[in-house]
N, C-alpha and C positions, 0 to 999 in steps of 0.2 A: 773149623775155618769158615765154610760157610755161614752155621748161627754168629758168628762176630762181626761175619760181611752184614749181616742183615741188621744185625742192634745198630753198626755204624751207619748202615744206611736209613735207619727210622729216626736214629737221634740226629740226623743231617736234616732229613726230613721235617722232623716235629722244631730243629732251629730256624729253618727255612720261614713253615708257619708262622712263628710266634715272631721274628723279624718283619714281617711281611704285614702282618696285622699292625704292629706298633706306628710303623711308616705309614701304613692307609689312613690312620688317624690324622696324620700331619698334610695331607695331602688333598687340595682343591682348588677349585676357583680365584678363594678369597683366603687370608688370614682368619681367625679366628683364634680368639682366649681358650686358655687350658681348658678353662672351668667351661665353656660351651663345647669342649672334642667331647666330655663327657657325656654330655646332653644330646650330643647333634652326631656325631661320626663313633663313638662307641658303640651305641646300637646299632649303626650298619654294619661295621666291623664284624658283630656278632651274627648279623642276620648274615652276611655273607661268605662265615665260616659254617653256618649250619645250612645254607641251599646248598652251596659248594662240594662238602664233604660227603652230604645226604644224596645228590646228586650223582656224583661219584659211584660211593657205596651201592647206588642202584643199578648205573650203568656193568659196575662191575662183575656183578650177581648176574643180569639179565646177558651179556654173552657169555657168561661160562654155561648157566641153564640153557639157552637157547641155540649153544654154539656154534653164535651167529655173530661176528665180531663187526655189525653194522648195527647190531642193539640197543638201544637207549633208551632212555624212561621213561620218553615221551613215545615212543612205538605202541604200545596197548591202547594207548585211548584215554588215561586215565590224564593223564594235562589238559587236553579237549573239556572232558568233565567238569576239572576242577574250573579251570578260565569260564566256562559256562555258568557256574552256578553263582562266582564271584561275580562277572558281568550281569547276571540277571540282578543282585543286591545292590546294582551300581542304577540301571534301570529305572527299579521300583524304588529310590531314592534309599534305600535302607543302609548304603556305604557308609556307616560309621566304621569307625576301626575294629570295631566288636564283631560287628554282624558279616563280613566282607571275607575275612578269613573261614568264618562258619559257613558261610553260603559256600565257599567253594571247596570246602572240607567238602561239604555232604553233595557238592556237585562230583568231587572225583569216587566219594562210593559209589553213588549213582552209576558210573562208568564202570566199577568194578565188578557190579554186579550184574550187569548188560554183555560184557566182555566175557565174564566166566559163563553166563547161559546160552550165549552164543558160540563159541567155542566147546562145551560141554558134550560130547557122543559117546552113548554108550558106558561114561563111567570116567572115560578118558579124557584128556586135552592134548592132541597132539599139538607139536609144537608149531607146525607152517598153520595148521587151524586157529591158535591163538594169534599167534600174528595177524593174520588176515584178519581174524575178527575185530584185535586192537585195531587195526588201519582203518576199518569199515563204522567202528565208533568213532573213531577220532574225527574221521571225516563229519561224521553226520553231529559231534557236537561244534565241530568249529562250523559247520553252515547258522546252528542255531544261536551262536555267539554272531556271526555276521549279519545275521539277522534284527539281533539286539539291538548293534551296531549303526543300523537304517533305522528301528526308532529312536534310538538315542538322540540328542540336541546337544546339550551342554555337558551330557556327560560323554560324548566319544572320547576327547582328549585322555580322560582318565582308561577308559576299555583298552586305548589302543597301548596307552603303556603297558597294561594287564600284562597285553598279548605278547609284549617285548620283552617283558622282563625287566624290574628296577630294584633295588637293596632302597628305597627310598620311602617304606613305611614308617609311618610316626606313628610310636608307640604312645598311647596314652598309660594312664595308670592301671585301666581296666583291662586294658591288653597283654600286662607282665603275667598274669596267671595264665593264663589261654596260651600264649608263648609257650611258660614253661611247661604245659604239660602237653602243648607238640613237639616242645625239645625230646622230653620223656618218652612221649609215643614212638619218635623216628629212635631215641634210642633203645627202645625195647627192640625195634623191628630190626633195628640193626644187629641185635647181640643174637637175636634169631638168626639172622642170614651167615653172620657169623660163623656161628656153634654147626653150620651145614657146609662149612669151608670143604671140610675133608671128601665127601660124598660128593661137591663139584665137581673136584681134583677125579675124581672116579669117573662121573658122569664124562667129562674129555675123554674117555675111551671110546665112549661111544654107549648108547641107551641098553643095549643089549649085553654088551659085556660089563656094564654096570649092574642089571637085574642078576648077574651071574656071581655077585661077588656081591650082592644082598643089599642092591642099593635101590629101596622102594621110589624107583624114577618118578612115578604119578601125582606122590606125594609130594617129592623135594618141588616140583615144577611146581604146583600149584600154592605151598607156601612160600617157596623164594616172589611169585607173582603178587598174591595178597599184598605181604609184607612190602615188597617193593613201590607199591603200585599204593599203599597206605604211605610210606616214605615221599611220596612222589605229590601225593594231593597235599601233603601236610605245606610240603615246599612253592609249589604252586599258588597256596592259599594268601601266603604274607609275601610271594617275592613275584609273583605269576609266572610266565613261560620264558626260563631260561637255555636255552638248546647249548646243545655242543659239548657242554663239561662233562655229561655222561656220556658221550659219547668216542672224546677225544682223551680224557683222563687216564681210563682205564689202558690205552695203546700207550701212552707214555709211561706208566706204574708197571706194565708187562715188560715193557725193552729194560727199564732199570731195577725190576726186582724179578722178575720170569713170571711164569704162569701161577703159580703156587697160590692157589686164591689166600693159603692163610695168611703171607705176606701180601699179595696184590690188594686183597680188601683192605686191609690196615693203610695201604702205603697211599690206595686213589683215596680212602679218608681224609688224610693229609694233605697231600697235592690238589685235591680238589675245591679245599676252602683256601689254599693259598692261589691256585688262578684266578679264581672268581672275585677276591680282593684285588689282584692286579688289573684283571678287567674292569673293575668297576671304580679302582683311581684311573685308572686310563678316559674312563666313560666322562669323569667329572672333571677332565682337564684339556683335551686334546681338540675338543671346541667349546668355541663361545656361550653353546647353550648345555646343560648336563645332557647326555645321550642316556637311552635304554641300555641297560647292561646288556641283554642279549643281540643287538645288534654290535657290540664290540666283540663278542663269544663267535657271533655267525663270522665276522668281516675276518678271523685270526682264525678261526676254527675250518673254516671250509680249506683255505692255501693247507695248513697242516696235513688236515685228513689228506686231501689226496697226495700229498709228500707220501704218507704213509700208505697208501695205495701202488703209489708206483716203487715204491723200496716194495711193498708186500711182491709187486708183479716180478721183478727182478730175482726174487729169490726163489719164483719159479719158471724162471726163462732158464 
């Protein structure tokens, strides 16, 4: 009974998606011909079914590991990173479509590998350790982005959308390869995070009653982190800093599918690229000028969250 609940609920799911997608194409400012949805609003579509989902997918993983249900993908440092390295390509005039996503690819290693040697003791990463140390990178790359920022001129406009988050990259020719093999990348990372569903489900017990029952916790933490935090710059790189969808997705995929990361990662998969397409016709219709998608995420996203705060406080009054 329950595997039938759950196929109905992923096929409700996966129709939800693909309605959702078809509509966004129809949906802006202006009219436009068939033959330009193709050209123009098809590639957003796509870009904002893989931030969306990827997005998701991270948020998901990072409070079951860290079980810390305020966790998002932007917590480690690694968005900081990537916006920094993206903004410095914007800078040194190098923002072609090519080089923009590469810079801030190798801005978010950069942050991964700062994050893990700082958190690093003894062999271990505890878990409030990484945190702190993600919050303490993240800070220190977004002063070096605000920094940017003050010598920029003509390229602020462009930094600040970085910061906010847009589905509004134009793909050149040279761009479709680069794409798909960070399509490829976030989905290797993904089928990792995946294939450690079970061992999350464990880890909810608690760190110690999972080493009890053969669950090498050091490791799971530190490649659900990588992986995540690789998924995270990939996203960062072509859409910049979108907040909220990892964060609020997963509390919604939990109330309609339960804790079970092997449904809840599948399902914030799902849910997650169909918000971020509603966000982002919302963002190109509701004023006069197209808004940052991440400021329609933050403006929807904060009233949510703390709905789900005070239901969470209620259910322990």
């Amino acid at each position: 009974m329950m595997a039938r609940r759950w196929w109905a609920e992923l096929l409700l799911l996966s129709i939800l998606l693909v309605v959702v997608a078809f509509l966004s194409m129809g949906v802006g400012p202006s009219w436009i011909s068939p033959l330009r949805i193709l050209g123009v609003r098809l590639p957003r579509v796509v870009l904002g079914v893989f931030a969306g989902s990827s997005l998701a997918l991270v948020g998901a993983a990072l409070q079951g590991i860290l079980q810390n249900p305020l966790a998002d993908p932007y917590i480690l440092g690694v968005s900081s990173g990537a916006a920094f390295g993206a903004a410095l390509a914007v800078v040194l005039r190098l923002a072609s479509s090519l080089l923009t996503p590469v810079f801030g690819f190798l801005g978010a290693i950069l942050a991964i590998i700062a994050v893990y040697n700082l958190a690093k003791s003894n062999g271990r990463v505890p878990k409030d350790t990484l945190l702190l140390s993600g919050v303490l990178v993240g800070f220190f790359f977004s002063a070096l982005v605000m920094l940017l920022m003050v010598m920029a001129k003509s390229e602020l406009h462009e930094i600040t959308y970085l910061l906010m988050g847009n589905l509004g990259f134009i793909f050149a020719r040279s761009d479709i390869p680069l794409f798909a093999v960070f399509v490829l990348l976030v989905g290797v990372c993904g089928g990792v995070i995946y294939s450690r569903s079970r061992e999350m489900n464990i880890l909810s017990l608690g760190e110690e009653g999972a080493k009890q029952l053969g669950v090498e916790t050091e490791k799971l933490k530190m490649m659900v982190f990588v992986t995540s935090s690789v998924v995270v710059g990939a996203v960062v790189a072509f859409c910049g800093a979108i907040g909220f969808v990892g964060l609020i997705v997963p509390h919604i995929t939990r109330i309609l599918v339960g804790p079970d990361h092997r449904r809840l990662i599948i399902a914030s998969i799902l849910l997650g690229g169909t918000l971020l397409l509603v966000a982002d016709a919302a963002a190109r219709t509701i004023a006069p000028v197209e808004l940052p998608v991440g400021v329609i995420t933050a403006i929807f996203g904060v009233p949510f969250f703390a709905y789900l705060l005070k239901r969470r406080k209620k259910q322990f009054d």
